[in-house]
C-alpha positions in Angstrom: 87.0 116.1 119.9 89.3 113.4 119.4 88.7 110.8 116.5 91.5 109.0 117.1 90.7 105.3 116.3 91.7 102.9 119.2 92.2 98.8 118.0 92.1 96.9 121.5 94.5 94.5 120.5 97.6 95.1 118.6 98.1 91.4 116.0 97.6 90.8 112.6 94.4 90.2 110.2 95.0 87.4 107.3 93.7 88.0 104.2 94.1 85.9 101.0 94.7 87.8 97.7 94.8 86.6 94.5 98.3 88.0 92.8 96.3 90.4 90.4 95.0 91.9 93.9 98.2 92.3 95.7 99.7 93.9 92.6 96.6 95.9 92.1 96.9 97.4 95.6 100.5 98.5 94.8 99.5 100.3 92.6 99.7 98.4 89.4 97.1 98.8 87.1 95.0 96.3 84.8 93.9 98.7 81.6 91.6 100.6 83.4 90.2 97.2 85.6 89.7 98.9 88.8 87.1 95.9 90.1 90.7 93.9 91.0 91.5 96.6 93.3 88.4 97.2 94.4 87.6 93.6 95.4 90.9 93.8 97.5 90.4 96.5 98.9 86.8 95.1 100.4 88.5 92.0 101.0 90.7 93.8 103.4 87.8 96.1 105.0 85.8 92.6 105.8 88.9 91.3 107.7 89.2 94.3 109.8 85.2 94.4 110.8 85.7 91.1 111.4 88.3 91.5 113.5 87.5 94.9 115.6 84.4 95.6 116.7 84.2 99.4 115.6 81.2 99.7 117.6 82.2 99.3 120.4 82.9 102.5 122.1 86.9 103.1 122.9 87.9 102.5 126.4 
C-alpha cells in the first residue's frame, strides 16, 4: 500500500505569524511556553486544510 500524499497543485500557502511564532518554529524556545509554537504550528495545519482538500481521494 502506498501512502504517499499527493497535493494537486504545486503553489504556496500564506500564513501570517507573529515573530515569537516564526522564532518558536525554529526552534527557539520561550521558558518552557510551548502554546507559541503550538499556535503556529495550528496556524499552519489550518492553511493547508484550507488549501487541499485531503479528502478527496488521489487521482
Amino acid at each position: 500500500m502506498n501512502s504517499q500524499t499527493v497535493y494537486p497543485e504545486k503553489g504556496s500557502i500564506d500564513v501570517q505569524l507573529t515573530p515569537d511564532e516564526a522564532l518558536a518554529l525554529t526552534g527557539v524556545e520561550f521558558n518552557g511556553n510551548h502554546k507559541i509554537k503550538t499556535e503556529a504550528q495550528r496556524k499552519i495545519r489550518n492553511a493547508f486544510e484550507k488549501k487541499f482538500d485531503f479528502n478527496t481521494p488521489a487521482r
